[in-house]
N, C-alpha and C positions, 0 to 999 in steps of 0.2 A: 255221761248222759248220751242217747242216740243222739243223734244230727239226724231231722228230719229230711228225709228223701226228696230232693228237688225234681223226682221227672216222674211222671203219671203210672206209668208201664214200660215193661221189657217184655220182647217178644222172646217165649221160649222154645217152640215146638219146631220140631226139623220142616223144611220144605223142600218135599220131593213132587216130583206131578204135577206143580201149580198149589198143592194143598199143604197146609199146615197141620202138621200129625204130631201125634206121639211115637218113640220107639216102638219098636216091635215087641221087646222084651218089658217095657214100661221102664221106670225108673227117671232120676234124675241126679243132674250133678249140683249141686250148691257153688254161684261164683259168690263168690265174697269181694268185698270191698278193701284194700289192701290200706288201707287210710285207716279204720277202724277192725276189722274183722268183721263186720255186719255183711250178712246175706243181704245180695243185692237182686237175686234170681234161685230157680229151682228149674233148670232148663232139660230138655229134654237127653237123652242117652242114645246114640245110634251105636247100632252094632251091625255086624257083617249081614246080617238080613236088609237092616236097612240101607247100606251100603249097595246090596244087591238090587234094592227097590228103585234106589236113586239110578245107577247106573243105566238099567233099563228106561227108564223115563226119559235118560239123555239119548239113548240109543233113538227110542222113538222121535224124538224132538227134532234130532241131527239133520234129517232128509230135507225138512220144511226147512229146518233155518241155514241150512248150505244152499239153499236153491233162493234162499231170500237173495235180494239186489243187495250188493255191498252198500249202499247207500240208504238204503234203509236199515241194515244192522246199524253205521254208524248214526243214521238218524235218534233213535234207541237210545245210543251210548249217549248222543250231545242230551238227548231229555235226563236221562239220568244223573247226565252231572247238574244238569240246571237243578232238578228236585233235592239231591244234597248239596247243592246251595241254598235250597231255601230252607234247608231243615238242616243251618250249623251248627245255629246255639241246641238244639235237641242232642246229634249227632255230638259235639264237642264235650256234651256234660255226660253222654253213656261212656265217651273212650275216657275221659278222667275216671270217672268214678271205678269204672273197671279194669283199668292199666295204671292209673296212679298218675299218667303223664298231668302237670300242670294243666289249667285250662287255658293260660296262657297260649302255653307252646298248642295244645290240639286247637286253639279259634286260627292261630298265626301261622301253621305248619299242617298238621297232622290233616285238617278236614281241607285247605286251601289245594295242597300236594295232591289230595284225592280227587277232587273234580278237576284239578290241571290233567292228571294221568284218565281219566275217564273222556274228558276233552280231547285230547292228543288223540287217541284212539279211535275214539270217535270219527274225528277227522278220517284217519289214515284206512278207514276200514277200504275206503275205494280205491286207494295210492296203494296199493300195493301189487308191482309190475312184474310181469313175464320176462323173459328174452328170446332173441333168435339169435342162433348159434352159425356160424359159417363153418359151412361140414363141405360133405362132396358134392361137387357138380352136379344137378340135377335132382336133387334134394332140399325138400325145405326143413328145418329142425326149430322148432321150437319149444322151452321151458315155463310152464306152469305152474302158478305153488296152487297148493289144494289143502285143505283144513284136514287135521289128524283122526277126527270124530271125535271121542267121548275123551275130553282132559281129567285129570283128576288134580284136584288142587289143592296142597298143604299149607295154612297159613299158621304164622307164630303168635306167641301171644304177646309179642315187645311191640307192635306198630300193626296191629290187627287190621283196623279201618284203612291205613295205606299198603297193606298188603293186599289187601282184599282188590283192592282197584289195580292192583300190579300184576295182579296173576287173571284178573275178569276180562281186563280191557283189551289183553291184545290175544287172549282167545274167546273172547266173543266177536272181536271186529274181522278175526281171520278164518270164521263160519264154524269153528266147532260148539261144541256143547258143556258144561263144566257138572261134575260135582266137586264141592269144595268142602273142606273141615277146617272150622277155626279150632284154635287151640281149646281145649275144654276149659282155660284157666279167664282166657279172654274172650268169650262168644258173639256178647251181645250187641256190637256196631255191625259184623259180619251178618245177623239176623237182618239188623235195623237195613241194612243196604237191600236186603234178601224182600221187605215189606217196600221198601223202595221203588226196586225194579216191576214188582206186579204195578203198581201205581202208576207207571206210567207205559205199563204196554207190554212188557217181554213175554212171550210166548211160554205155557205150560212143560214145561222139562228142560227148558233151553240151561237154567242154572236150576241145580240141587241145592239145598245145605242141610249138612248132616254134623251134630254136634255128639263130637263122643271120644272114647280115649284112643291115644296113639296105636296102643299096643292091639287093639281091638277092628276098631271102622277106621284109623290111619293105614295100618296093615291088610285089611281088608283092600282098601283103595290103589295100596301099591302092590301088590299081589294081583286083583281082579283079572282078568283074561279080556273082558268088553273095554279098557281103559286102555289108550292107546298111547298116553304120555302123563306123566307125572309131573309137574311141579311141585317142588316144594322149596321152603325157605327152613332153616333152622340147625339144627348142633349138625356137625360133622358124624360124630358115632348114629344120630339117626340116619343122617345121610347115606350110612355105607349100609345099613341094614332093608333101606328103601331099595337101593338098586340090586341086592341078592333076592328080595321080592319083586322085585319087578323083572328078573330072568323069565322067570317062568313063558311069557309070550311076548319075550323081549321088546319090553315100550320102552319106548323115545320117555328121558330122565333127564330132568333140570335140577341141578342143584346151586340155592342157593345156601351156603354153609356159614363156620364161622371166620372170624378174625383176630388177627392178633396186629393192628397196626401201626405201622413205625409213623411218627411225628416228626421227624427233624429241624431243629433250630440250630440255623448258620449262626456266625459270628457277627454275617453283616446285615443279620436279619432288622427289620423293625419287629422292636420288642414289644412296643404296646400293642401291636394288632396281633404277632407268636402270643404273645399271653391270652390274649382273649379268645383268640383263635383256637389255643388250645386244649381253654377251658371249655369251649361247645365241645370240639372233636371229642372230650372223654365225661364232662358233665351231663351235654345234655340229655333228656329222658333216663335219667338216673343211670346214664352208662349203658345201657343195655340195648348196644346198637351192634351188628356184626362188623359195621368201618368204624368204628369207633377209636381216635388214637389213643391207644392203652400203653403202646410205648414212648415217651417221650426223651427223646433221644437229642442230648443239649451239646451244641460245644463247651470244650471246660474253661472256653475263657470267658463266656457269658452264664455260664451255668446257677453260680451264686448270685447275680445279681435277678437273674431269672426268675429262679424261684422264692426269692426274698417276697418278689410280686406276685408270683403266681401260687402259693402258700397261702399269701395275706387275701388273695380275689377266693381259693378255696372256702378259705373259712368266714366270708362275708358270705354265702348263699344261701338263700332265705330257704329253707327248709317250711315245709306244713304243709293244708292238708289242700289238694290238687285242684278244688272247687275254687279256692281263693285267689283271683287276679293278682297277688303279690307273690305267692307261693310261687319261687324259681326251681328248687327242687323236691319231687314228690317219693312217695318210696318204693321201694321197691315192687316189683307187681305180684311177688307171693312171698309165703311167710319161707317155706323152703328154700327159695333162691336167697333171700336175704340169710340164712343161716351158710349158703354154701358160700356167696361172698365174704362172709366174718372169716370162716374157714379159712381163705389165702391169705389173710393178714398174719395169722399164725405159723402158714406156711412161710411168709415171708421172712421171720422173726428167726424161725428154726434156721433158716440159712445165711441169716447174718445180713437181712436188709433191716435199712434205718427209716420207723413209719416218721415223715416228717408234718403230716396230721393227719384225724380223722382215725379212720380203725377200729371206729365202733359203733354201734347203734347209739342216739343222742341221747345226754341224760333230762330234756324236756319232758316233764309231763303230757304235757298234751299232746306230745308226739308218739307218746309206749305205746299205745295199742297199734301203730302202724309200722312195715315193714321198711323202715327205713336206717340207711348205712348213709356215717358221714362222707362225705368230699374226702379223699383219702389217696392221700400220695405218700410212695416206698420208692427210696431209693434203693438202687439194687444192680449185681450184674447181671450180664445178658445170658448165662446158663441157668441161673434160678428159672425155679417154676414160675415165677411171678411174670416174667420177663418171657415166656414159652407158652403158656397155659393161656387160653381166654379166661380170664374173672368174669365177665360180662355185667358190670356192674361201675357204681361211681370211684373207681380204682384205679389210678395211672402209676406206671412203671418209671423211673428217671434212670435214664441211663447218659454216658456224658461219652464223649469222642473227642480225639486230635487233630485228624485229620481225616480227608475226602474220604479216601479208601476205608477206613474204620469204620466212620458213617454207613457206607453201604455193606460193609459184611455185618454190620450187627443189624441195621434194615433188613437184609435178607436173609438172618437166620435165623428164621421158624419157619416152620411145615407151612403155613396159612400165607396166602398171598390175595385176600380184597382190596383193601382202600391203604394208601399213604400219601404222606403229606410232606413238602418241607416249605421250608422259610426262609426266603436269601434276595438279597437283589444282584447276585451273580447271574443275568440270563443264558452263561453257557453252561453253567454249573446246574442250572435248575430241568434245561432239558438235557442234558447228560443223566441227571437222576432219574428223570421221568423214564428214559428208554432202559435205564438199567435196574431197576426197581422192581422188583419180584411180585407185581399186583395186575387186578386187572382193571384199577383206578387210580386215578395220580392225581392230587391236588395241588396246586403252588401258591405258598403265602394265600393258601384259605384250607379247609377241611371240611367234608362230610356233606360238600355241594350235590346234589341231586337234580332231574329233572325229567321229565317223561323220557324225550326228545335224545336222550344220551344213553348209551346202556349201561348195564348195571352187573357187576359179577366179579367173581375171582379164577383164582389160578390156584394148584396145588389143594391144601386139604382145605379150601375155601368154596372146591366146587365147581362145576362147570357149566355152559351155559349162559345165556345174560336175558335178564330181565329191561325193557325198557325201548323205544325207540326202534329203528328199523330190524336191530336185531330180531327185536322182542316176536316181531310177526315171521320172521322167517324161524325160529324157534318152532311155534305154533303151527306151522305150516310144511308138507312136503312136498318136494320137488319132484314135477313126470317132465320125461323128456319124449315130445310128440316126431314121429318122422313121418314127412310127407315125400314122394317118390313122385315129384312133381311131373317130368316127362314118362311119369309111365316105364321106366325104364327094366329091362330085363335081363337080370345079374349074367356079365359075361361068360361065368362059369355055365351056363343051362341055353345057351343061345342053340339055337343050331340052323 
């Protein structure tokens, strides 16, 4: 039987100009509900016209809103996080219903994360300082950062609503202009932010949103000639396809990519905080994080008693359906991914790893029509696919070490260098790892910490660039170096 729809309306239509439109070409995309398969919207289509439409709108916008006082851009930014504070519970029940995330986790995480990073920014729109340089005598030199114009903005469909604030806030506070694409799979919070921002003030073209497929208005947006930098967050293979697009009139390219990250559990770790710990780093949001610890990399002399615990915490989690405050985990966010996760347990199989549970869709009734994969842990070595590959999904890797040095050559061998973690009450051992660690996040005895204020990024095929904190605006922003010839001076070579 349906599940009657708890929220009034979704906003469909793109927003370029201030106006809410349809595509150029007409059409829509159906987001479904990954909990049932029920149509949750019928949203609009942008394609390279409208992509064009947007871009221009930001062009026009750019002049008034670089020329605005930084203090009123972040005036702006602080209204906006107050307004999605006051529209959670609306804002928490569109990102469940349409990413599957518990509503749990998006009242607790997902929308709190959002107005902290909209805040941050906020803040910072005016903090963000010059320098003067000590050059030659008689010279003054000083360094300015200046906003890029027209961003173009790629968000994923794993953490939409907190992506959406990760890529807005510190190029809006740092005076450019954005068009943005949500994932087509996950639209409708990136809309709802989009109805948000008119409400309380932002200027007509200042932010786009154009809802449409990658290979289409993505490609459009990273290719453009008027777009002067790209962000984007998401797989690596789009990643490298972004930046042969984006040659063409060589834009400034962020990438946020994937992961594949190590966990490590010492010998003299505390085990009840490594277990729980490192059930969030790979359960929570049903795995589909890019820091996500998908490798759990154990000493062999705590190995067994480890996962005796961390097996039994697996298969206690409340699986169902993401509206329900008891529901710990929801399913996956489409029916496709959920098939290409089944997919590496197979994988696994063929190479001789041991699933030690989970591996399947649940045989709950009331669960079938939704896309969901149990809690699912494979032991396995560190050359499998399993142990190399992102699954991106509720899926962790066990892999076990003897000693120090083994620890860190199986840590650092994959391609991907995001987020790692380990567990020890050794403090020399724990920042010897942190500097040798192949990432561009290091956690210690916790995992998958976040915060505006800290950046955010990887190394290798995870990407470059960082989202978050003072980076984040100098990102967003380039540097002129001014020379002032203070005495007037007359280059000794022309004197006469």
């Amino acid at each position: 039987m349906a599940r009657p729809h708890p929220l009034p309306s979704f906003q469909t239509k793109l927003l370029i100009d201030g106006e809410w439109c349809d595509g150029a070409e007409g059409g829509t995309i159906s987001v479904a509900n990954p909990f049932d398969g029920e149509t949750l919207a019928e949203v609009a289509i942008a394609t390279a016209a409208d992509v064009d439409r947007a871009v221009k709108a930001a062009e026009r916008a750019f002049p008034a809103w670089r020329a605005l006082a930084a203090h009123e851009r972040g005036r702006l930014l602080l209204k906006l996080a107050d307004a999605i504070e006051a529209d959670t519970a609306n804002l928490a029940g569109i990102e469940a219903l349409d990413t599957g995330h518990p509503i749990r986790d998006c009242l607790a995480l997902d929308v709190p994360r959002t107005v902290l990073c909209f805040r941050y920014f906020g803040g910072m729109a005016d903090k963000l300082e010059g320098s003067v340089v000590p050059v030659d005598a008689g010279f003054l030199n000083y360094v300015e950062r200046e906003p890029i114009g027209v961003v173009g903005a790629i968000v994923p469909w794993n953490f939409p609503l907190m992506f959406t604030s990760w890529k807005l806030g510190p190029a809006l506070a740092a005076g450019n202009t954005v068009v943005i694409k949500p994932s087509e799979i996950t639209p409708l919070s990136t809309l709802r932010i989009g109805e948000l921002m008119q409400q309380v003030g932002f200027p007509a073209g200042v932010v786009n949103i154009v809802t449409g497929y990658g290979q289409d208005a993505g490609q459009r947006i990273a290719e453009h000639p008027g777009i002067g930098k790209v962000a984007f967050t998401g797989s690596t293979a789009t990643g490298r396809r972004i930046v042969e697009a984006s040659a063409a009139n060589l834009k400034k390219v962020q990438l946020e990519l994937g992961g594949k990250g190590p966990n490590i559990v010492f010998a003299d770790a505390n085990l009840p905080a490594a277990i729980g710990g490192s059930a969030f780093a790979i359960f929570h949001n049903q795995g589909q994080a890019c820091i996500a610890g998908s490798r759990l990399i154990l000493h062999e002399s705590i190995a067994d008693a480890f996962l005796e615990k961390f097996v039994a915490l697996a298969r206690s989690i409340r699986l169902g359906d993401p509206l329900n405050p008891k529901t710990e985990m929801g399913p996956l966010t489409s029916r496709l991914h959920q098939e290409r996760v089944l997919s590496f347990v197979d994988i696994a199989r063929e190479q001789g790893g041991d699933v030690l549970t989970g591996g399947r869709a649940p045989t709950d009734p009331a669960l079938a029509a939704g896309c969901f994969v149990e809690p699912t842990i494979v032991r396995a070595k560190p050359d499998h696919r399993v142990a190399q590959e992102e699954v991106f999904g509720p899926f962790v890797t066990v892999l076990t070490f003897s000693t120090d040095e083994e620890a860190l050559a199986i840590a650092n061998g994959t391609e991907y260098g995001l987020g790692a973690g380990l567990w020890t009450q050794d403090i020399t051992r724990a920042h010897r790892f942190a500097k040798q660690l192949h990432a561009g996040m290091v956690w210690i005895n916790s995992y998958k910490r976040v915060h505006p204020a800290s950046p955010f990024g990887g190394v290798g095929r995870s990407g470059y660039g960082r989202e978050m904190g003072f980076e984040a605006m100098r990102e967003y922003t380039v540097a002129k170096s001014v020379w002032i010839n203070v005495d007037a001076q007359i280059p000794p070579f022309y004197r006469r």
